[in-house]
N, C-alpha and C positions, 0 to 999 in steps of 0.2 A: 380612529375609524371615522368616515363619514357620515356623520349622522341625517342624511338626505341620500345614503347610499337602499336601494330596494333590495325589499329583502323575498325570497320564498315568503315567507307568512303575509307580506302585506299582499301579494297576489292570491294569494290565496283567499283570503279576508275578504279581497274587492270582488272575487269572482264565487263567493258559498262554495266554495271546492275545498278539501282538506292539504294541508301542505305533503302529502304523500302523494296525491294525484298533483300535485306540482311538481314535485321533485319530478317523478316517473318519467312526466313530457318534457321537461328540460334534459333530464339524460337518456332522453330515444324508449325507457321500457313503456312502451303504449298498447302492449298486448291489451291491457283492460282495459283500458280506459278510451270512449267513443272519439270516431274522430270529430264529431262539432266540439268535442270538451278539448279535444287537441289543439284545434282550430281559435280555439279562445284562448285558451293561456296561449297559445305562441304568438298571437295578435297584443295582447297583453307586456307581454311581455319587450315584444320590440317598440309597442309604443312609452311604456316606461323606461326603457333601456338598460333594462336586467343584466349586471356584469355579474357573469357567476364568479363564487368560490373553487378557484382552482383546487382546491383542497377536496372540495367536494366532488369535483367534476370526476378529479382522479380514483378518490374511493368507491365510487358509482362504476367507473370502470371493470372490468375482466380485466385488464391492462394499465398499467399505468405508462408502459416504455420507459420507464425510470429505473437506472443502476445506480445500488448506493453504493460510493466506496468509504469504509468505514477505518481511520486510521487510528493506533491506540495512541493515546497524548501519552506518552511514556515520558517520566521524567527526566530521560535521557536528553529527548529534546528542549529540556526547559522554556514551555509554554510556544516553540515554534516548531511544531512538527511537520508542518505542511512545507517550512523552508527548507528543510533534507533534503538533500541533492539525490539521493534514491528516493525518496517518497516522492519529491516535484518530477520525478522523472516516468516512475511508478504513474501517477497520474496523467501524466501527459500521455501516453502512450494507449492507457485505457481510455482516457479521451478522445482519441483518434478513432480507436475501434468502436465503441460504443456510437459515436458518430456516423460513424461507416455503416453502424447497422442501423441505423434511423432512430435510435433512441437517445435518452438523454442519463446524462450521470450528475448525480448531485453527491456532495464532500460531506462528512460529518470527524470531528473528532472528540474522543472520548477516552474514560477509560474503564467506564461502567458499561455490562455486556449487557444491562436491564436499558442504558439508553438506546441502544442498537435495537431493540425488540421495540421500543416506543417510536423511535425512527421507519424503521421498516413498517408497520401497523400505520402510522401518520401518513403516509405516500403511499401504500398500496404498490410497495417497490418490485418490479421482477425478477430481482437478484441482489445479490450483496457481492462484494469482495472486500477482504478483510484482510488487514495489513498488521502486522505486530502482535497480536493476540496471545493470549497460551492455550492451552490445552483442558482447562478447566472452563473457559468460558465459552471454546468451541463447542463442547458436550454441552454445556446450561444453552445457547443458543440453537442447538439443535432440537434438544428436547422443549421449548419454550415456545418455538417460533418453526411456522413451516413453510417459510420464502429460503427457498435452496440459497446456498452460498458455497463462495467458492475460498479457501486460503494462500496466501501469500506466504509460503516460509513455515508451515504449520509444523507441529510435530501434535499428532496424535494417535493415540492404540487402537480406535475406532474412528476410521471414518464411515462408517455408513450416511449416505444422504449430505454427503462432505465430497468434496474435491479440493486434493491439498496439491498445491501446485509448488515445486521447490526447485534449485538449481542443485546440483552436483559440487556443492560445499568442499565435499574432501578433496576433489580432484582440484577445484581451483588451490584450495593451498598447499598440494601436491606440488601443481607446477610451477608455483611460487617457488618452493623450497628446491627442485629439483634446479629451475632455474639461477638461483644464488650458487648450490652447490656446482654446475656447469660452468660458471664466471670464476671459479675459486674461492669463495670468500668458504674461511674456516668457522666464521662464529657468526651467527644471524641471529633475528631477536623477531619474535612473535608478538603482538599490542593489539589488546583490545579491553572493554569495560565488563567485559564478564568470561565465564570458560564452561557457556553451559549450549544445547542447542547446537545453530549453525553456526556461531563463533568456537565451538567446539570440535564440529566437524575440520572447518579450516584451518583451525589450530591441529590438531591434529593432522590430517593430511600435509600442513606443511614440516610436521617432523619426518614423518613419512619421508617425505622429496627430499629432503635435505640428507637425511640419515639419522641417526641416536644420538652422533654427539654435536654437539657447537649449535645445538638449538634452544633456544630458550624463550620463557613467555613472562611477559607481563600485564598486569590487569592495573589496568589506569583507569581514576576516576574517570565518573560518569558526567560532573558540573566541568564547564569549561574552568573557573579559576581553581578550584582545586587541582584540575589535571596539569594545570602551568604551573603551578607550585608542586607540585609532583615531576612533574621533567627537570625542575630548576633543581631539585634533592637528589634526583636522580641521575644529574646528565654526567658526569663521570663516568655514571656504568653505561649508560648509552652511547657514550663517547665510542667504549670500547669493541662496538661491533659494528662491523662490513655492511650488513643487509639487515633491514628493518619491512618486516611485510605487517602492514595494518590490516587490520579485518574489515576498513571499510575504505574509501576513497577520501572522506572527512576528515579521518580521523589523519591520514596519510601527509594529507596537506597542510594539516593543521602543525606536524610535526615539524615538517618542512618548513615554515616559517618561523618557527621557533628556532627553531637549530640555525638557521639562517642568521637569526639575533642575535645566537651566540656565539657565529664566525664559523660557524661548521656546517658545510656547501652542502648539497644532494648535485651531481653524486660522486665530486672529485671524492669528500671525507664520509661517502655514509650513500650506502643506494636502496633505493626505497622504490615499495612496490603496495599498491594501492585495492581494492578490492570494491568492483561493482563499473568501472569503466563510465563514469558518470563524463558530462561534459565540461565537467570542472579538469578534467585531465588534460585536456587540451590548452586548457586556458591560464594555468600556471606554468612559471618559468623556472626549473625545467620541466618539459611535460614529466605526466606521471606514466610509467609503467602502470597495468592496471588488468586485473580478472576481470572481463567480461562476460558479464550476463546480456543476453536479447531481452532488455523488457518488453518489448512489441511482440516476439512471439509468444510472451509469458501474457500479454493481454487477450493476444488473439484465442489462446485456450480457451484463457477465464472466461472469456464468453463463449465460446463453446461449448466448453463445461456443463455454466447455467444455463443455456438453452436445450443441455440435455435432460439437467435435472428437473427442469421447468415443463419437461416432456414425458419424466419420466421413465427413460430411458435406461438401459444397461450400458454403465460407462465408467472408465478407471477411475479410482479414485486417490490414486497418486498419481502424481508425472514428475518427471525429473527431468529437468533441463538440462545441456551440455555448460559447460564453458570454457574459455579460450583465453591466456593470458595474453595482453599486447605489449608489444616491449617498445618504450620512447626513451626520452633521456633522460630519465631520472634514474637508470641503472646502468651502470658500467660495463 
């Protein structure tokens, strides 16, 4: 810190005024306080060249126009969360809107819901959006903290004063499954890192589509080297099936280039189908088939949402997005 940087208390100090009645005329509350005493700290102050505490500026505020988006550091991503091809996407898109409405969004990750309350409190935030979360720390953040928020993917039995904002899981791996089964392929394979939630839904939904038999699921680690040592144990059995639908677009691609190493194509020997339409689908060779989700109109809610709960408003507190599978060449 600058130790020649001025402070409230040294104007205060030079002028016999208490640093309350400083604060007050620097953030506009001049109800009490005279205008010759207004008159003086504000001469004061531009002739010292008082650069306030944004920090401060903000807390003083009714408003700050700050959206926080809160992502969970989940060990999934091992220490890069923010590089997720849906969470970098997730944020851009709220970035644009948030934009749009003259405010500003500032990133936190975490996976403590007690830093999220010290965050929100610290900035005097308008809203929160909250990405990864569970259902235990939406309840502790509702009851802890009263800056509405909205969820990404939530699953909870109570949203009161909650807005859970989610895509249509089952349908997408519906039409995954129904699509494999329309191409022919007899035996398909299900992949993801867990089988609970929205990888639950899509796993499901995609036995659904496909039918009862010739579907099947696997649950691969969550660290990258482990899961490569896990395909390399397992690539016989995965040799043996047509259609491979991942539950997310990373994880899709990631296979992809494994199996790639191993001499086995997407999608002469193996068609793969990706989940979340990120723009990484485009950009590998063969593109990815892939379940789209709109995250732009999943942003334009969340802030809707918040500015109703921010109003207080009567407003849903689930929404359900559509989705749309796109078909490129990585399926046959």
């Amino acid at each position: 810190m600058d130790e020649h940087r001025v402070r409230i208390r040294d104007i205060a100090e030079e002028l016999g005024l208490s640093t309350a009645t400083v604060s007050n005329v620097l953030h506009g509350k001049t109800n009490k306080v005279s205008d010759r005493t207004v008159q003086k700290v504000q001469a004061l102050l531009e002739e010292r060249q008082y650069i306030p505490s944004m920090a401060g500026i903000l807390l003083a505020q009714n408003s700050s126009r700050i959206i926080g988006v809160v992502v969970n550091d989940h060990e999934k991503y091992e220490g890069r969360a923010l590089e997720d091809v849906f969470i970098s996407a997730s944020l851009n898109s709220l970035s644009a809107e948030i934009e749009k409405n003259g405010q500003f969004m500032m990133v936190k990750t975490t996976k403590n819901p007690e830093d999220i309350i010290r965050f929100a409190s610290m900035w005097n935030l308008d809203g929160l959006v909250l990405i990864g979360f569970c259902e235990q720390d939406y309840m502790y953040l509702r009851n802890h903290m009263r800056i509405p928020f909205v969820i990404y993917d939530g699953y909870c039995s109570s949203t009161d004063r909650i807005c859970n904002i989610t895509i249509d899981n089952y349908d997408g791996g519906f039409q995954a499954g129904a699509f494999f089964r329309k191409c022919g392929c007899s035996k398909v394979l299900c992949i993801s890192d867990n089988d609970i939630c929205m990888d639950k839904e899509r796993h499901d939904g995609f036995c659904a589509g496909f039918g009862k038999e010739g579907a099947d699921f696997m649950i691969i680690p969550m660290q990258k080297e482990k899961r490569m040592e896990f395909y390399r144990e397992n690539l016989k059995t995965i040799k043996g099936y047509q259609g491979i639908f991942a539950v997310s677009d990373f994880y899709a691609v990631e296979l992809m280039r494994f199996l790639a190493g191993e001499g086995i194509h997407v999608p002469e020997d193996i068609s793969m189908i990706g989940f979340d339409d990120t723009r990484m689908c485009e950009m590998v060779s063969p593109t990815l088939t892939s379940v789209r989700q709109d995250v732009f109109m999943r942003a334009r809610i969340a802030l809707a949402k918040l500015q109703e709960l921010n109003e207080k408003k009567e407003t849903e507190t689930e929404v359900c997005l559509p989705v749309k599978l796109i078909e490129r060449e990585s399926t046959r």
